[in-house]
N, C-alpha and C positions, 0 to 999 in steps of 0.2 A: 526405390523408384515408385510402386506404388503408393507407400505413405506421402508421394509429394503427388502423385495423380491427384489420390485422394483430396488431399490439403488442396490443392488446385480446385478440384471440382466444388468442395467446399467453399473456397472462398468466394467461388463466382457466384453459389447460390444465395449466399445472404450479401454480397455484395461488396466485398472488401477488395475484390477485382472484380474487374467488369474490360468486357469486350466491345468496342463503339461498332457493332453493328446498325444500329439506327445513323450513326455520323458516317458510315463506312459505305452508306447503300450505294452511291451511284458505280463505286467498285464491283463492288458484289453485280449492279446491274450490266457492267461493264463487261465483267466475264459471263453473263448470262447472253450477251451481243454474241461474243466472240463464240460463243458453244450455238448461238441459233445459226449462223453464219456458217459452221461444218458441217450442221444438219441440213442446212439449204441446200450448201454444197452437193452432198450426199445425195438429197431429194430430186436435183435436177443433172446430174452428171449420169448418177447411177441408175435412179428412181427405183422404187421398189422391185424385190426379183417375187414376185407373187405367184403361188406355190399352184400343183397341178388344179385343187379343189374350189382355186379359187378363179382362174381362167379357163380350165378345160381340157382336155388335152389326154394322151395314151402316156400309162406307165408300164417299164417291164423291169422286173426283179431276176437277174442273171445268179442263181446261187452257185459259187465254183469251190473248188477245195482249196483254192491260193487264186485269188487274181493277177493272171501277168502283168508286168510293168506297163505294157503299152495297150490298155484296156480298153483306154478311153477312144484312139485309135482305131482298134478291134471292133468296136460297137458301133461308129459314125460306120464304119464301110458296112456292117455286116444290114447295117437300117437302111444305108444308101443305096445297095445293094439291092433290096425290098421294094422302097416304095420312095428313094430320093431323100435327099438331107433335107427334114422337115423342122426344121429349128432344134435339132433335137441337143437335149442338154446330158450328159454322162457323168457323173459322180458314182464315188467309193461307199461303199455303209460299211463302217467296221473294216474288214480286211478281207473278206470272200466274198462280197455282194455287191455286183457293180449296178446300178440304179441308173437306165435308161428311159428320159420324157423326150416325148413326142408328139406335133399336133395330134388331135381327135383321129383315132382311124375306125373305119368301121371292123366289123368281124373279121369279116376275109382277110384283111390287110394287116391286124393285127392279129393273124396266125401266120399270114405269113411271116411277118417281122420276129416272132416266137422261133419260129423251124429256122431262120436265118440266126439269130442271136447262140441260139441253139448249138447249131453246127458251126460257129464262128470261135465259142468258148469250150467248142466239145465237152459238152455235158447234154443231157437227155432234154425233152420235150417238156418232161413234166418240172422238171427243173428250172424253168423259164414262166413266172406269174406276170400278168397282164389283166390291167385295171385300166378301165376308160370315163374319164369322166364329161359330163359332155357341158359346153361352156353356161348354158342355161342354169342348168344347177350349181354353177360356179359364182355365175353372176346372183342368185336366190340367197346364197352365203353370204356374199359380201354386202347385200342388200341388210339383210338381218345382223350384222354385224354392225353396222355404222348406225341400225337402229337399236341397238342395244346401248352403243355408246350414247347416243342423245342422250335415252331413258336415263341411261347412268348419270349422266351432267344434270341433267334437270331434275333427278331423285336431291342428288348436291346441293344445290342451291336452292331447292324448297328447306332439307332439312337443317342445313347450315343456317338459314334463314331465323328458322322455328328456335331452334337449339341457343342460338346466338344471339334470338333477336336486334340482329342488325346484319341491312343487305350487303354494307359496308363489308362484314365480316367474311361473307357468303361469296362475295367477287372478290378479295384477295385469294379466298380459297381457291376460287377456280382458276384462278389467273395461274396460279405456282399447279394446278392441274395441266392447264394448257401448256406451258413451257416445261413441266417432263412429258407430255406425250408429246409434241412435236421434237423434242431433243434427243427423244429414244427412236423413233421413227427415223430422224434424220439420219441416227449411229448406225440405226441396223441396215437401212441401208446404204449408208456410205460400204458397211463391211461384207454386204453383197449377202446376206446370208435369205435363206425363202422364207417367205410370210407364209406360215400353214395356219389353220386352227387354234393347234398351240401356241404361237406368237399371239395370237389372238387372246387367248385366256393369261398368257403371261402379261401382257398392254392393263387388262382390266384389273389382274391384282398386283400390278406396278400402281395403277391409280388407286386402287385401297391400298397401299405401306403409305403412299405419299396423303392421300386423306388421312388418314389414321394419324398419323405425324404431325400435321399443320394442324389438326383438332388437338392434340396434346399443348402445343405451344400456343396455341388461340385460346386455352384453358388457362393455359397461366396469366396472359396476355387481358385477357378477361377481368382475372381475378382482381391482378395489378391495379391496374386501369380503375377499378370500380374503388380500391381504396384512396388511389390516386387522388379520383374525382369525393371521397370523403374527407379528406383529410387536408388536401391540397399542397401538399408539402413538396411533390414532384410533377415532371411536366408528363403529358403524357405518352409523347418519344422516351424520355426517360425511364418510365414503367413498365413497357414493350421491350425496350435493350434487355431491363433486367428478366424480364418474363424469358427472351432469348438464351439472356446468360444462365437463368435456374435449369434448362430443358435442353442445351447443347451436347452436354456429359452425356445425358440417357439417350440422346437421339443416337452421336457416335455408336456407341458403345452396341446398341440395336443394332442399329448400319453394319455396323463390321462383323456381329454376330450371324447377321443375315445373309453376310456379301460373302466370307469366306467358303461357308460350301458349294452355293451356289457359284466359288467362284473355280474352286477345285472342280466339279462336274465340268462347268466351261472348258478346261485345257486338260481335262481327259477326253471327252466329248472331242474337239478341235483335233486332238493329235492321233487318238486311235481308232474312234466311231463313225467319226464320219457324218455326211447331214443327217438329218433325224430330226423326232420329235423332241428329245433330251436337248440338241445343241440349239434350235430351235427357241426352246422354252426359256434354257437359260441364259442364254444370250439377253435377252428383252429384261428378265427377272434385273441380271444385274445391273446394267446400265441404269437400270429405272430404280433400280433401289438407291444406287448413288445419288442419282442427280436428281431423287424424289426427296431424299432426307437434305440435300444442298437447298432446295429452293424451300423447305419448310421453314428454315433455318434462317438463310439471307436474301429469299426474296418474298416469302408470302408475309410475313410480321413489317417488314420497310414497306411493302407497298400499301399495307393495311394502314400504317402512317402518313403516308403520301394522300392518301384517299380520304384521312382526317382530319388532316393537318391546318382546314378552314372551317372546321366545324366550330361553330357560336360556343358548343360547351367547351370546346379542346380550349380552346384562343381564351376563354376567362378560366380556365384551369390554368394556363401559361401564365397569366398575371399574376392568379393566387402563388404558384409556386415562385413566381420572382418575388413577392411579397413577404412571404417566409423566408428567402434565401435571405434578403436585407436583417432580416430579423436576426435569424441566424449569426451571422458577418457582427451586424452591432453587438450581439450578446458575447460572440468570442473575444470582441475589440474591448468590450467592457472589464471580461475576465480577464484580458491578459494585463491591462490595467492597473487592476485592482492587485495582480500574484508581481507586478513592477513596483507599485506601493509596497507593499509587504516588504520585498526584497531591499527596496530601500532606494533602487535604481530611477533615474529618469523617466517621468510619464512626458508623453509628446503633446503637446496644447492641443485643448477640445478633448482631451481622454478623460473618463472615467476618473475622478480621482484629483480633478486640476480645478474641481470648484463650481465647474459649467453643469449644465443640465442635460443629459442623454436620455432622449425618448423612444418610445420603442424600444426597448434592450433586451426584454425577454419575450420568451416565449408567445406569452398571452397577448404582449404587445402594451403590457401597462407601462407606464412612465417611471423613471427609477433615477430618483436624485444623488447626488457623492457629492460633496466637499469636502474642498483638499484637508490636509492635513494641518491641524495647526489651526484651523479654522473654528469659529463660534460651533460650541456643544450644545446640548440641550442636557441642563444640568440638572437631578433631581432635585424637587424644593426642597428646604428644610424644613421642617414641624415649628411652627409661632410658639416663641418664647410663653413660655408659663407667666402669667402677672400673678406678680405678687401683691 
């Protein structure tokens, strides 16, 4: 099984298989629709569940020796109880720590809410933490966050720029940026989970695996392309597929290496811990790892094509390479010809072989004459008789 991965991966890199990603894109863009379309989904049914720090709001941390089954219950009366059901939201952490948000309250209100939670889960006073954070410094967060994301994009497309020289290169790049971060966004909240900090720092190095990724295949893509455009022998969708085909093996294989523990935390995280910073971070990590390594793959190299695909140089690389391919066709038409002569077999009129004239046959494109068989020699002279 591995010797034929192997054999597999090998043959894509030098090309004895090939994968028609560049002929397959409006597929690939197709399912790219169909995944913007659940993140929408998600964005507008759900909309984000945005975490205490970042809208504002009282926290209080119930530590018990076993939380009762009916917790959540337990907590809504013991706050209502206090100071009225104020949106308040109730979650598990792990298995002894029930996690009660609250709008903002002040001091007073959240001690009372303290002595009530308190006496609700019969445990002590001091066993009831309360954290308030107030919506100003929630909104200063998210303010600094969406400015760090610009920074980030536009650090991108300056260096992508530099690096690549071609802008060309720099907006496909970001484009397969923009589609995992709206498509991670959309996931996480479709699946309801809180936007803390840490989703925050998970979002930004989801966009470094998927930068990192499209820079490795833009490398090859690059490479291709520039002997493409030396040699002329292929077109330059074609140089890009195969740039796709040499870099899919390592992307996977990265991908899955990445995806699995980050995917085990997930569904220990999910089934025993409860929300958090952990389920939180990993949640964002993997969804963005997938579908950062998916768009490196079949959507940032097709739209780099799409974006080139009327460029003056692209469009007379196209010609050169039909120009070769002719060349090509006539030189095998010639051989196969010539190994029917041999054989003794049937040559079909106008071949190689039948007397007529085939131009262009090789390589170079010089002219290469045959006449058939049977036909006038060029016979060596003989040496002038001696006079006697």
């Amino acid at each position: 099984m591995n010797t034929d991965l192997a054999r597999f991966g090998n043959d894509l890199y030098t090309g004895r298989r090939s994968i028609p990603v560049i002929s397959l894109s409006k597929r690939f863009y197709a399912a790219s629709v169909v995944l913007f379309l659940v993140a929408a989904l998600g964005l507008v049914t759900q909309g984000l569940n945005l975490g205490l720090e970042f809208r504002g709001g009282s926290e209080f941390r119930v530590a018990t020796s076993s939380a009762p089954e009916d917790y959540e219950q337990t907590a809504r009366e013991a706050v209502g109880a206090a100071e009225g059901d104020r949106g308040v939201n109730v979650t598990l952490v792990g298995t002894d720590t029930v996690r009660v948000q609250t709008q903002s309250l002040g001091d007073t209100e959240a001690q009372d809410v303290r002595g009530s939670l308190a006496e609700a889960f019969g445990v002590a006073p001091d066993d009831v933490s309360a954290t308030t954070i107030g919506p100003s410094w929630g909104q200063s967060v998210s303010q600094e966050a969406l400015r760090a994301l610009a920074i980030f994009l536009v650090g991108v497309v300056v260096m992508l720029s530099i690096y690549f020289r071609n802008w060309k290169m720099a907006a496909a790049a970001l484009f397969a940026l923009a589609h995992d971060l709206f498509i991670t966004v959309g996931i996480y909240a479709l699946v309801g989970f809180e936007v803390s900090p840490a989703t925050l720092i998970g979002f930004l190095t989801v966009l470094g695996y998927s930068l990192y990724d499209t820079v490795v295949v833009f490398d090859k893509v690059r490479e291709n392309t520039n002997e493409a455009f030396r040699t002329g022998r292929v077109t330059f969708a074609q140089a890009a597929n195969l740039a796709v085909n040499q870099t899919i093996v390592r992307s996977i294989n990265t991908t899955v290496i990445g995806a699995l523990p980050i995917a085990a935390v997930l569904v220990v995280g999910s089934l025993f811990l409860g929300p958090g910073v952990l389920l939180d971070l990993t949640l964002v990590l993997f969804v963005g790892l997938v579908v950062g390594a998916y768009s490196s793959l079949f959507i940032a190299t097709p739209f780099l094509v799409t974006l080139r695909r009327n460029d003056p140089q692209v469009l007379e690389l196209a010609k050169r390479a039909r120009t070769w391919e002719e060349r090509v066709e006539k030189r095998d038409a010639l051989e196969s010809a010539q190994a029917a002569e041999r054989a003794g077999e049937p040559v079909p009129a106008g071949a190689a072989g039948t007397g007529e004239r085939t131009e262009g046959s090789t390589v170079t494109g010089r002219s290469v004459h045959q006449y058939a068989r049977g036909g006038p020699r060029n016979q060596p002279k003989r040496p002038p008789k001696s006079k006697r």
